[in-house]
C-alpha positions in Angstrom: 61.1 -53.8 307.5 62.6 -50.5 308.6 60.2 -48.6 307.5 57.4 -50.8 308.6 59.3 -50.5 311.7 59.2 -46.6 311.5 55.0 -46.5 310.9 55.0 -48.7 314.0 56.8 -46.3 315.7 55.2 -43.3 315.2 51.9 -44.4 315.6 51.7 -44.4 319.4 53.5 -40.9 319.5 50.5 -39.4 317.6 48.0 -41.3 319.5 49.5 -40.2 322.6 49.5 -36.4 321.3 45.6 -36.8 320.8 45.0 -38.0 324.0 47.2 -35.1 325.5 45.3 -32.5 323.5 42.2 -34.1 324.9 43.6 -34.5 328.4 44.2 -30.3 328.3 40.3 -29.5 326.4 38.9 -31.3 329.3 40.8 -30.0 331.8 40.1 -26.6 330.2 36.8 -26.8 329.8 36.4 -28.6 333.7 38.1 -25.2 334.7 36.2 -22.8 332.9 32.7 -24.1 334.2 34.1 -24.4 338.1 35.0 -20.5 337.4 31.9 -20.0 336.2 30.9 -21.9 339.0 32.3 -19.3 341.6 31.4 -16.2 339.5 27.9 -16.5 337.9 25.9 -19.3 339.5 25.4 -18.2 343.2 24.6 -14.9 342.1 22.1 -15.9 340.0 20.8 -18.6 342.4 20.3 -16.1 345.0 18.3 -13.7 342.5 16.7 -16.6 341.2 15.1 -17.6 344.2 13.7 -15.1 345.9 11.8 -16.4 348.4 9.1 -13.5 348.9 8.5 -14.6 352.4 10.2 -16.6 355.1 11.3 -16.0 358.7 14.6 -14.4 357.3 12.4 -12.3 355.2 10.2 -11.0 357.1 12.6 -10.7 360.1 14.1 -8.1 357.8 10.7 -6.1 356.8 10.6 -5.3 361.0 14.2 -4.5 361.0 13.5 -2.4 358.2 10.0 -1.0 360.3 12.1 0.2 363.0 14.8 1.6 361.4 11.9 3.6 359.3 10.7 4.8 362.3 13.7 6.3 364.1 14.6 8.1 360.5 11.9 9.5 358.6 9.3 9.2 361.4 11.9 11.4 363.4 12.5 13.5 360.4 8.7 13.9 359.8 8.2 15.7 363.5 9.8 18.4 362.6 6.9 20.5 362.9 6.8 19.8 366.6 10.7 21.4 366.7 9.5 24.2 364.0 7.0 25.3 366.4 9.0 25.0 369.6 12.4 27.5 367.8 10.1 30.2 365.9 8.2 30.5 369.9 11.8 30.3 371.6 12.9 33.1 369.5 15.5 31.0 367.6 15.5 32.7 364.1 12.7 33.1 361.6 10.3 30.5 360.5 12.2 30.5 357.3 15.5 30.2 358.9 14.2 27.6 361.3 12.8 25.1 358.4 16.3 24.9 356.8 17.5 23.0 360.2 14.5 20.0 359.2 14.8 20.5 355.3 18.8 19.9 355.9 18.2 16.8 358.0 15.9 15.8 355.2 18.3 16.8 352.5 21.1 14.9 354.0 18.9 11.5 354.6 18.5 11.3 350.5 21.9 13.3 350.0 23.8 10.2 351.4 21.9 7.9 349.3 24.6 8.0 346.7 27.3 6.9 348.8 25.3 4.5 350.9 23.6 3.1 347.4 27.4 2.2 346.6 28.3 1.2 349.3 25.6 -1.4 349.6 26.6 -2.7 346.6 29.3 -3.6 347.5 28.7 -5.4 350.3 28.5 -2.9 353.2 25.2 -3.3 354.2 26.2 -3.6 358.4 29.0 -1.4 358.3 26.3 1.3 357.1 24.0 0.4 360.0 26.9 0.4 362.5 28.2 4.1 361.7 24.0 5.5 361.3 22.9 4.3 364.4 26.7 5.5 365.8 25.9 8.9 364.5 22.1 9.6 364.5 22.1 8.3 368.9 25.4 10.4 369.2 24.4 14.0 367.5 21.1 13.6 369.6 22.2 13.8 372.8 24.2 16.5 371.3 21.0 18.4 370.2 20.4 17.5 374.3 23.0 20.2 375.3 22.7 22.9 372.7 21.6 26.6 373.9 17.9 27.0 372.3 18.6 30.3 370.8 22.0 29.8 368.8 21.1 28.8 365.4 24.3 27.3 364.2 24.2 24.6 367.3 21.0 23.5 366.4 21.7 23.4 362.9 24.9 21.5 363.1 23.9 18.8 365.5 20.2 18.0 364.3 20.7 19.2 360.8 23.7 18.0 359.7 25.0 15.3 362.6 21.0 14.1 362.6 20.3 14.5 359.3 24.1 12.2 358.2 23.4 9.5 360.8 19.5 8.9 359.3 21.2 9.0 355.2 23.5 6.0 356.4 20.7 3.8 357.8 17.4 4.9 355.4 18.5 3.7 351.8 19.9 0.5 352.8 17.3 -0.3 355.2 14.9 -0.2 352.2 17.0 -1.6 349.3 17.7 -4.6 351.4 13.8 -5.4 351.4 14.3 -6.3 347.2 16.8 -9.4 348.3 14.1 -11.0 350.2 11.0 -10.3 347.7 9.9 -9.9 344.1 6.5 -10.3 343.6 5.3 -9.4 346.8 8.0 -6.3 346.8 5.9 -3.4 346.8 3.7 -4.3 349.7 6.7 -5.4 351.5 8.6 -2.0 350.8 5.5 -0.3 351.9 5.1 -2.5 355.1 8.7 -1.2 356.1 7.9 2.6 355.4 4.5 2.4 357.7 7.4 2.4 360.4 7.9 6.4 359.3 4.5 6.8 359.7 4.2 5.4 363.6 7.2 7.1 364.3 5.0 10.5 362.8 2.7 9.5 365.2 4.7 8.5 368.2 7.1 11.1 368.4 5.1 14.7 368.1 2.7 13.7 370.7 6.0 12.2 373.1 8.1 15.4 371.9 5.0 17.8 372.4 4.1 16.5 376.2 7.7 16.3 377.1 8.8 19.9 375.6 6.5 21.6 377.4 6.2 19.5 380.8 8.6 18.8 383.2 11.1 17.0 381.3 11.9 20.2 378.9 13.7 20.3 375.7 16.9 18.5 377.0 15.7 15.6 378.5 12.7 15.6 376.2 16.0 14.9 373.4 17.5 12.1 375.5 14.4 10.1 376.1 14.4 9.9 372.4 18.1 8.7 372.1 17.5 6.4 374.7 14.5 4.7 372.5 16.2 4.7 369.0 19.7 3.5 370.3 17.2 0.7 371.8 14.8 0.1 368.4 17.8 0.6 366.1 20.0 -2.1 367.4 16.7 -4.5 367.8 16.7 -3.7 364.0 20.3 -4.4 363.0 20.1 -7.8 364.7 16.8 -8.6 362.5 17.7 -7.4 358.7 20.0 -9.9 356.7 21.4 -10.2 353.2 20.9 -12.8 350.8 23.3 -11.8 348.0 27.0 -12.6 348.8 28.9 -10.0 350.3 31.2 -9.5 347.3 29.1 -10.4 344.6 30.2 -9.3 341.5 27.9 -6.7 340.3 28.5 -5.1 337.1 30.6 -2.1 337.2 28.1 0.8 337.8 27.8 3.3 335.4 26.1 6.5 336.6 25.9 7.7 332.8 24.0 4.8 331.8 21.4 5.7 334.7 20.9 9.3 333.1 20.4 7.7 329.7 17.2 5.6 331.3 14.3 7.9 329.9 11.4 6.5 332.1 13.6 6.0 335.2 15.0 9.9 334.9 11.4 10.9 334.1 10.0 9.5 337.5 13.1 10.8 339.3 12.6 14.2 338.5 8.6 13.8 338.6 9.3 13.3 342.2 12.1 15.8 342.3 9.0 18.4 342.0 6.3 16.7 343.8 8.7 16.5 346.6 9.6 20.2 346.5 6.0 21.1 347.8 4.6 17.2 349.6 6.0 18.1 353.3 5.2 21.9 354.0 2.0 20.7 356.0 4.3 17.9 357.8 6.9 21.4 358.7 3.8 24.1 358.8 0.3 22.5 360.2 1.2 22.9 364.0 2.0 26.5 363.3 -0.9 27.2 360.8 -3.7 26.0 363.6 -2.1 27.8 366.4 -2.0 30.7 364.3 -5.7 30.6 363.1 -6.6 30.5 366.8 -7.5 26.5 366.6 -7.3 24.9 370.2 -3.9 24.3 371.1 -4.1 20.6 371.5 -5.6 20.1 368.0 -2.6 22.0 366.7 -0.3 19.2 369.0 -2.2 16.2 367.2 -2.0 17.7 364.1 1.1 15.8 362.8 0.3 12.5 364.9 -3.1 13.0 362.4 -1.1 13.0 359.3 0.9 10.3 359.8 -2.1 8.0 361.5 -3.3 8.7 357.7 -0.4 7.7 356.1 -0.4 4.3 357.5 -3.1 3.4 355.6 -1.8 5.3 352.7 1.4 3.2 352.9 -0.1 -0.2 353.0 -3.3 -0.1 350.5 -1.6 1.7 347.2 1.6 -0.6 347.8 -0.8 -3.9 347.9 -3.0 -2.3 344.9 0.4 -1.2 342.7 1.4 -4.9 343.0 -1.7 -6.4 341.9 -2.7 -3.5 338.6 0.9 -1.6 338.1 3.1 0.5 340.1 2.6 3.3 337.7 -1.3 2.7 337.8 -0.7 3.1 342.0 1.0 6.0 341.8 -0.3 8.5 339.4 -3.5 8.9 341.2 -1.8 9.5 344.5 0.8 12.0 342.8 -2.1 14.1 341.3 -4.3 13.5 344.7 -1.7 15.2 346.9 -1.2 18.3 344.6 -5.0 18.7 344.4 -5.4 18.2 348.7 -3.0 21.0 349.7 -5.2 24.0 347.9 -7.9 22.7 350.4 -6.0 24.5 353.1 -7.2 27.7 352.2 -10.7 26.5 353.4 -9.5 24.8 357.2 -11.1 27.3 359.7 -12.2 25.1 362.1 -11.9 21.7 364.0 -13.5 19.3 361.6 -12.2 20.5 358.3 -8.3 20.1 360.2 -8.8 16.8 361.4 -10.6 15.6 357.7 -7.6 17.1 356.0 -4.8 15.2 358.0 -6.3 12.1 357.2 -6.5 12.4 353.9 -3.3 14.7 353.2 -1.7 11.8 355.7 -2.9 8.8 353.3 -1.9 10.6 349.9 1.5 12.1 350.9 2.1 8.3 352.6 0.9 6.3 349.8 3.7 8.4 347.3 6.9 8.3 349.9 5.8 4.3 350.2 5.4 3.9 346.0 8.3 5.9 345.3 11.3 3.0 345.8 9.4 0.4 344.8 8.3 2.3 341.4 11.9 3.2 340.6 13.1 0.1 341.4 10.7 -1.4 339.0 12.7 0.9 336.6 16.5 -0.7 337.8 17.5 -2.9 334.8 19.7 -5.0 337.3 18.4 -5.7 340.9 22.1 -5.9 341.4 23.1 -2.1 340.4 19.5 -1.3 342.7 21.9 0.7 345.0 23.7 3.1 342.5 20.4 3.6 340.6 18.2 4.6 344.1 21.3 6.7 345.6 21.0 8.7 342.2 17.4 8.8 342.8 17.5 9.8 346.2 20.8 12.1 345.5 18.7 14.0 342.7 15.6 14.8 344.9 17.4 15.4 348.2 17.8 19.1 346.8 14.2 19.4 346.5 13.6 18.5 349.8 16.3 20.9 350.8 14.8 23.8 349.1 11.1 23.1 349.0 10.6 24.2 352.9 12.5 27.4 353.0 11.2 28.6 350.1 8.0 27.9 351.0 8.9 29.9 354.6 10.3 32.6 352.7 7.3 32.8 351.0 5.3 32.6 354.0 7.2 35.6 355.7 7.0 37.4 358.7 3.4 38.8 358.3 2.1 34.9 357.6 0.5 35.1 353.9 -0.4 31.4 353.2 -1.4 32.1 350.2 1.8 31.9 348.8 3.3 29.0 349.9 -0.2 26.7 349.2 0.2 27.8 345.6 3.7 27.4 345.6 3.7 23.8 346.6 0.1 23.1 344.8 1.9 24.1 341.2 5.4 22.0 341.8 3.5 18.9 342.9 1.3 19.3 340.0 3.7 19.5 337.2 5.7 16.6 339.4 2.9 14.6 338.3 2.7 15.8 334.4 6.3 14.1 334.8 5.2 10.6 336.5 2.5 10.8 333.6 4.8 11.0 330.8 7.1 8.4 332.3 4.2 6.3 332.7 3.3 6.2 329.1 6.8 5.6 327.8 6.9 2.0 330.2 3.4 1.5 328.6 5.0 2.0 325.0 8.3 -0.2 325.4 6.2 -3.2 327.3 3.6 -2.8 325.4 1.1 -3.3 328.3 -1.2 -0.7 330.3 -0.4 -2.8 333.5 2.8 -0.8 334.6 
């Protein structure tokens, strides 16, 4: 009896042990999926559905538009400033393209920071200090005397130049939360704002610079009109990804171990080095050649009407046969366009060359991001991935116009500076080519 007793007694204890150790599995297991739950699934929900279209979405491609407009379109007129310092006796034509090539340089140079920034969640603290900075340092450039150098060069170079880095990248990148398949066109749609700000702001800098209004108030109207479009903009873009959402840790070593993706970067790296001396030395090669002096004030508004349709076409085209496929052609097509200047000697043969040089040199800026994002192996890491990008190739942009202006000289030998950019872009291209065919190889598809 006792030890029947004893069996009895022991039986619920081990039952009750079993149901314990269940209790804690379940309870385990219920905590392990809510914390995957909180981690994983709303990440991936949000880059699961991309909608590729929507009122948020497109809302976001006109922010985008009119940020791309007050940046690079502002950027891209240099030529009108180019021409206005080497006729005020500022410095050398050399010396005066390092004020434009810096505020280029420091647009892609602050693509690194921004690109980690906006992965990590900053995406309107980035717009808040660029539009801060870029209204600020123009009414700056408002006051400065026209023949001292280092004012010019600090306020529109470097003040100019750090306010446009802050907005540019993430005004882009935020395009790729909203689309995926449609990403390319959309990406392009958002740069054609660069190209009506090309066209808008020579012809408004050029009538006011040399009417009434003069160089200083010629400077405010335009700080008046971005501080105006860029907040417009800031209200319009959103993000769809969570503001801390648990990327993977970047690892900038891993993005220099990406063959193709380094490939294309430093493909552009030389194409870039040579694509803007017409945008920095048109106006002052028509004047020169004794051109009438309004065709040399529409010569930039020319180039960038071309680029419009150099930003839209290849973008809709790359998403429909390849990215690659898009972007080749238009590489090689710009090296091949600027040897043509050696034969521009009159009116017609200008005008021809803007459009196209306008829709080749358009259609690679446009294909650029949405190639190497292509590339980016987590949509997620897009920011640390372009701000290398855009890091790596803000040197060429810094380098490619003085060179090209020291090459130019004093005595004006174009020569140099045609085969100069001519060669870099080409062998940019070589690049893209070899990158092209190593996608081809690992996807095992022509359609890249």
């Amino acid at each position: 009896m006792a030890q029947s007793e004893s069996i009895t007694d022991s039986t619920p204890a081990r039952s009750d042990v079993t149901a314990k150790e269940q209790a804690d599995v379940v309870e385990s297991a219920a905590k392990t999926k809510d914390e995957e739950s909180t981690h994983s699934t709303p990440i991936d929900d949000h880059l699961s559905t991309i909608p590729d279209g929507g009122l948020r979405a497109w809302m976001s491609v006109l922010g985008g538009w009119l940020v791309l407009f007050s940046t690079l379109g502002y950027a891209q007129s240099f030529g009108v400033y180019q021409d206005f310092y080497v006729k005020a006796g500022t410095s050398t034509p050399s010396n005066i393209s390092w004020i434009g090539s810096f505020q280029l340089f420091m647009m892609f140079f602050m693509s690194l920071p921004a690109g980690k920034l906006y992965d990590a969640g900053y995406f309107h603290h980035l717009q808040f200090a660029g539009i801060f900075l870029l209204v600020f340092c123009l009414f700056m450039l408002s006051l400065v005397d026209t023949t001292k150098f280092y004012q010019i060069f600090l306020s529109q170079g470097v003040g100019v130049g750090l306010g446009i880095g802050l907005l540019f990248l993430p005004a882009v990148s935020v395009q790729t939360q909203h689309f995926n398949k449609k990403r390319a066109l959309a990406m392009g749609i958002v740069i054609t704002g660069s190209s009506f700000g090309g066209i808008v702001l020579p012809i408004m800098h050029n009538e006011l610079f040399s009417g009434k209004a003069g160089f200083p108030w010629g400077v405010r109207a335009t700080a008046f009109m971005m501080l105006g479009l860029l907040i417009i903009a800031k209200m319009l873009m959103t993000t769809r990804l969570p503001a801390k959402h648990n990327a993977p840790k970047p690892n900038i070593g891993e993005v220099f171990k990406h063959v193709p993706f380094m490939l294309a970067v430093w493909g552009n790296f030389l194409v870039l080095m040579g694509l803007y001396f017409p945008y920095f030395y048109m106006q002052l090669f028509v004047d020169l050649k004794g051109l009438p002096t309004k065709l040399a004030f529409y010569t930039l508004a020319i180039l960038n009407a071309g680029s419009v349709f150099g930003r839209t076409i290849p973008n809709y085209l790359a998403d429909k046969y390849g990215r690659f496929n898009a972007f080749v052609p238009i590489s090689l097509m710009c090296s091949v366009l600027v040897f043509v200047i050696f034969g521009l000697t009159n009116i017609a043969g200008v005008i021809v060359f803007s459009i196209l040089y306008g829709f080749a040199s358009g259609g690679f800026v446009s294909l650029g991001a949405p190639l190497l994002a292509t590339l980016v192996p987590d949509i997620r890491q897009l920011g640390i991935y372009m701000g290398v990008a855009y890091f790596i190739t803000s040197f060429a942009i810094l380098t490619g116009n003085p060179i090209c202006g020291a090459l130019l000289g004093s005595h004006f030998k174009w020569w140099r500076p045609i085969v100069f950019s001519g060669v870099v872009m080409f062998a940019g291209s070589v690049l893209i080519v070899w990158a092209r065919h190593i996608q081809t190889k690992r996807l095992g598809t022509q359609r890249v």
